[in-house]
N, C-alpha and C positions, 0 to 999 in steps of 0.2 A: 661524892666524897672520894677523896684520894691520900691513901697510906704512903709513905714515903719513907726507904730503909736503905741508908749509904750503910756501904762497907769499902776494906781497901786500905785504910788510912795506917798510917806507921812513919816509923825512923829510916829515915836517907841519910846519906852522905851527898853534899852538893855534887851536881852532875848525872844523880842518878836516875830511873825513871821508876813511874808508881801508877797503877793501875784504879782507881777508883770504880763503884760502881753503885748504882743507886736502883734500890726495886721498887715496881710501886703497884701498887692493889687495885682494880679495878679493872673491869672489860673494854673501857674507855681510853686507857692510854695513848693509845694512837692520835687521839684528838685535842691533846692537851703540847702545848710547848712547853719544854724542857729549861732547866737552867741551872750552871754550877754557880752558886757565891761562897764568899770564903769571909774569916774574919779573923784577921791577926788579935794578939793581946793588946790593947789600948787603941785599936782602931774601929772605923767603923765597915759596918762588913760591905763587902766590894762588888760587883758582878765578874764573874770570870769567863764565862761561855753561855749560850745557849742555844738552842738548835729547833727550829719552826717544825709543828706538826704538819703540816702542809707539802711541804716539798725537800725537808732535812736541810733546809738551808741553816746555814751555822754563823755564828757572830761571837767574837771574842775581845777579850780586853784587850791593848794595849798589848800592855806588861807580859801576855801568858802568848801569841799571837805567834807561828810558826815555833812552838815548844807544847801546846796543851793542842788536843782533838776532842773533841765531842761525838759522842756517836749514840745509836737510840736501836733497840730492838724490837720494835712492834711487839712483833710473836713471843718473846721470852717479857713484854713488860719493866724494860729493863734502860738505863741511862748513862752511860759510860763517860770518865774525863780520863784519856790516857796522856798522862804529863813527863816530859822526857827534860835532860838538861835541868832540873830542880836547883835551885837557886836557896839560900838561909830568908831571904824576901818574899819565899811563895811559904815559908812554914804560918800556919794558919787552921783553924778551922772548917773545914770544906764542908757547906750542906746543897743538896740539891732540893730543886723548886719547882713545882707545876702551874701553869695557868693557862686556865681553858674550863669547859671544852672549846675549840678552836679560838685559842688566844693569840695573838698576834706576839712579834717578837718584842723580846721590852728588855731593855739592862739595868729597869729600874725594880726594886726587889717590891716595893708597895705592889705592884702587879703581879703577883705570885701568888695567890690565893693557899696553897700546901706544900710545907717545908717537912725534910727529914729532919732528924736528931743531929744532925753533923758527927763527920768523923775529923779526930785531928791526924794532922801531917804535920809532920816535922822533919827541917831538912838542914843537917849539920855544916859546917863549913870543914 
C-alpha cells in the first residue's frame, strides 16, 4: 500500500515557474514508477511525466517536454515536477501516481494502482 500527498500547487502568472512535489508512504518507494497527470476543467485527465524506478529514466508529454522535469528522491520518498515557462494551457489539476512494485513505464493512468488527492495550478495570462 502506498499513500500519496502532492503539495506545491498555486497562482502563476504565465511564464512563471512552480515547484510541485508529491510524498509517499511506504519503505518500498524505490520500487515503484512514478507519474505526474493533470486534469484541466472539462477535460479528460492527461499523463504529464513519469520517471521509471529502475534506472530514473524519464518520459514526458508532448505539450510539457523541455519546460516540465521529473525527478524522485529515494532516500526522502519523495516525487518532484519542477515546471518552468507555465503557460494558462498547463492550468489543471496536477495529482501524482504510483505503480509497482517494479512497474514498468506506462502514460496510460489505468496502470497506476495509487493516486494523491491532487493539488490545483493555475497559471494566469
Amino acid at each position: 500500500q502506498v499513500q500519496l500527498v502532492e503539495s506545491g500547487g498555486g497562482l502563476v502568472q504565465a511564464g512563471d515557474s512552480l515547484r510541485l512535489s508529491c510524498a509517499a508512504s511506504g519503505r518500498t518507494f524505490s520500487s515503484y514508477t512514478m507519474g505526474w497527470f493533470r486534469q484541466a476543467p472539462g477535460k479528460e485527465r492527461e499523463f504529464v511525466a513519469a520517471i521509471w524506478w529502475s534506472d530514473g529514466i524519464t518520459y514526458y508529454a508532448d505539450s510539457v517536454k523541455g519546460r516540465f522535469t521529473i525527478s524522485r528522491d529515494n532516500a526522502k520518498n519523495t516525487v518532484a515536477l519542477q515546471m518552468s515557462s507555465l503557460k494558462p494551457d498547463d492550468t489543471a489539476v496536477y495529482s501524482c501516481a504510483a505503480r509497482g512494485p517494479y512497474g514498468g513505464v506506462s502514460r496510460a493512468e489505468y496502470d497506476y494502482q495509487y493516486w494523491g488527492q491532487g493539488t490545483q495550478v493555475t497559471v494566469s495570462s
